[in-house]
Each structure stands twice: as C-alpha cells, then as structure tokens.
C-alpha positions as CSV (number, residue, x, y, z in Angstrom):
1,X,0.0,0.0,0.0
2,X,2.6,2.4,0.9
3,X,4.4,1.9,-2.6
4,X,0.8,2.6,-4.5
5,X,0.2,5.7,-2.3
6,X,4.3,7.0,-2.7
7,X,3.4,6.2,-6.6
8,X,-0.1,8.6,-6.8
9,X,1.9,11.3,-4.9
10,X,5.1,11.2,-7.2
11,X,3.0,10.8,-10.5
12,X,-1.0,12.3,-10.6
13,X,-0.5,16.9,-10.0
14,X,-4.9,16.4,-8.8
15,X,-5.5,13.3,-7.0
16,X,-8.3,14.8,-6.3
17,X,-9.9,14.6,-9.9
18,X,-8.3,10.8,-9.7
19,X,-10.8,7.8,-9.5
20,X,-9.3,4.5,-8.6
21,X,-10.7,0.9,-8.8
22,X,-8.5,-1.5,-6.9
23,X,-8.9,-5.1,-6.4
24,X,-7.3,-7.2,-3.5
25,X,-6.2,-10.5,-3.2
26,X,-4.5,-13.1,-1.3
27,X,-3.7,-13.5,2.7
28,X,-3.4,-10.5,4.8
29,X,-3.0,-11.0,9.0
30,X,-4.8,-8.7,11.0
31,X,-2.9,-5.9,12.1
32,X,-1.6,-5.7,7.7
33,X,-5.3,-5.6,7.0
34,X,-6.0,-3.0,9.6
35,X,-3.1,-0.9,8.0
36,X,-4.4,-1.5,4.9
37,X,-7.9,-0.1,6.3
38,X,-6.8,3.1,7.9
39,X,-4.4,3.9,4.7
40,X,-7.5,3.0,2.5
41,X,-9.1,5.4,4.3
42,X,-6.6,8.3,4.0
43,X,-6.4,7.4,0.3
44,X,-10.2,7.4,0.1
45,X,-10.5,11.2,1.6
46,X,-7.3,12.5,-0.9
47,X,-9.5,10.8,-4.1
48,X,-12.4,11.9,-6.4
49,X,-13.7,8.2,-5.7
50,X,-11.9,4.9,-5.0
51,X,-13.3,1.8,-5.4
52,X,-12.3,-1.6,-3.4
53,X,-12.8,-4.9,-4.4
54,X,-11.9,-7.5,-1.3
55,X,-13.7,-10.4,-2.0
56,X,-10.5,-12.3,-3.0
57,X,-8.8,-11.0,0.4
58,X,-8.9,-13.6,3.2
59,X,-7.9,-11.8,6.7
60,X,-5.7,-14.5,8.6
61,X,-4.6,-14.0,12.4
62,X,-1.5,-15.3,13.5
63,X,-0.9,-16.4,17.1
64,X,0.3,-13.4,18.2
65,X,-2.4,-11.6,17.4
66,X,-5.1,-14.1,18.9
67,X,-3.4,-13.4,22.3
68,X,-4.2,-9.6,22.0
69,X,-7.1,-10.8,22.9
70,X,-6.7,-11.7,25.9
71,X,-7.1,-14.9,28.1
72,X,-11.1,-14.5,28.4
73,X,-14.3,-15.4,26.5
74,X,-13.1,-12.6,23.5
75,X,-10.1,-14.8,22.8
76,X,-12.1,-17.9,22.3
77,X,-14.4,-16.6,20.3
78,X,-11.5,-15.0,18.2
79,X,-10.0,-18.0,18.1
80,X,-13.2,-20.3,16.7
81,X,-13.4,-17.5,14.3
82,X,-9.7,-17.9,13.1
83,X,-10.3,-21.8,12.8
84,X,-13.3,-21.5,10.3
85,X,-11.7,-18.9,8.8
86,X,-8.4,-21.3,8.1
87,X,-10.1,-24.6,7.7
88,X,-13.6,-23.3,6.5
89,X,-15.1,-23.9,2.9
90,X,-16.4,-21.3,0.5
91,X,-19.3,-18.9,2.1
92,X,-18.7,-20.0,5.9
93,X,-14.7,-19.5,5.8
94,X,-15.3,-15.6,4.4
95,X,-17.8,-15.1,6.6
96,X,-15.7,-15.9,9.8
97,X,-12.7,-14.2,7.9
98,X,-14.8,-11.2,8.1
99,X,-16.3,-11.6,11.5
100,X,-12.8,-11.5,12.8
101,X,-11.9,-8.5,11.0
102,X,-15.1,-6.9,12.4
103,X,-13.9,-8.0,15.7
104,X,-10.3,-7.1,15.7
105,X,-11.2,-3.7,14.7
106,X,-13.6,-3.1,17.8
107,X,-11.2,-4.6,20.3
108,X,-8.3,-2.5,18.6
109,X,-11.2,0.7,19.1
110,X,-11.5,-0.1,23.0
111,X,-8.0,-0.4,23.6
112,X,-7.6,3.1,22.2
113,X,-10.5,4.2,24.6
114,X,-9.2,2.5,27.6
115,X,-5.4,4.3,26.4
116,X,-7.1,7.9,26.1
C-alpha cells in the first residue's frame, strides 16, 4: 500500500480529480489488514472516488495476534473465528474471515478508549 500511495503522490498533480478501482487479493493478518484499512481510508478522503474490491482478500490471524485478545471469552471466540476462517469452505470461511476483521477492529477501538 505504501508503494501505490508513494506512486499517486510522485506521478498524478490532482488526485483529487483521480478515480481508482483497486482489487485485493491473497492473505493479509490482521494488524496488515487493519493498515491497509486506515491507509484505505486516507487514500479514500485525498481521491475523487476509490473503489475496493476485497472479495478475493482472506484476513488471517497469527498467534500473536489471537493473544491480543486476551485470556477471556473474546479470545475464544476469536480463536473459533480464526479456525473456520483457516479450515472453512467457501461462504462459511469468508464469513468468519470477516467476523474476525469486524472484531479485531472493535477490540483495537477499545484499547484506544481505555489508552485515552
């Protein structure tokens, strides 16, 4: 992401006149995914319009990150969400890919809180 972002700086004079469709695929873990969000995001508000395809993108945790979550009933619920993301077929496996997406991004949000 930071290469594709360096890339619209260096090259397009109104990236706000600029409209981008991108399409993502392969494995991302978590906290790359989140990255990817929050520079998304940046990207999004510099654009005309920007377009992002990420049905091909499957979020995967590693370990490390399961154990942000914790020792309690978050963590297990992460982690049953991780195995049907990993060992999951079709529909059921992108569905807990993006269940644990969803919920990495709201324990990330109340960590902030509890930081502030």
């Amino acid at each position: 992401m930071a290469h594709f972002e360096r890339s619209i700086v260096e090259t397009v004079s109104h990236p706000e006149r600029l409209l981008v469709k991108l399409a993502l695929g392969g494995t991302a873990t978590l906290s790359t995914w989140a990255d990817a969000e929050e520079r998304l995001a940046a990207l999004d508000r510099r654009l005309f319009h920007l377009s992002v395809d990420k049905t091909a993108l499957q979020v995967l945790p590693e370990a490390i990150e399961l154990e942000e979550f914790g020792a309690g009933d978050l963590r297990s619920v992460a982690e049953l969400l991780s195995a049907k993301a990993h060992d999951g077929e079709g529909d059921q496996a992108a569905v807990a890919s993006l269940a644990l997406q969803k919920l990495y991004l709201f324990w990330q949000d109340l960590r902030r809180g509890e930081r502030a």
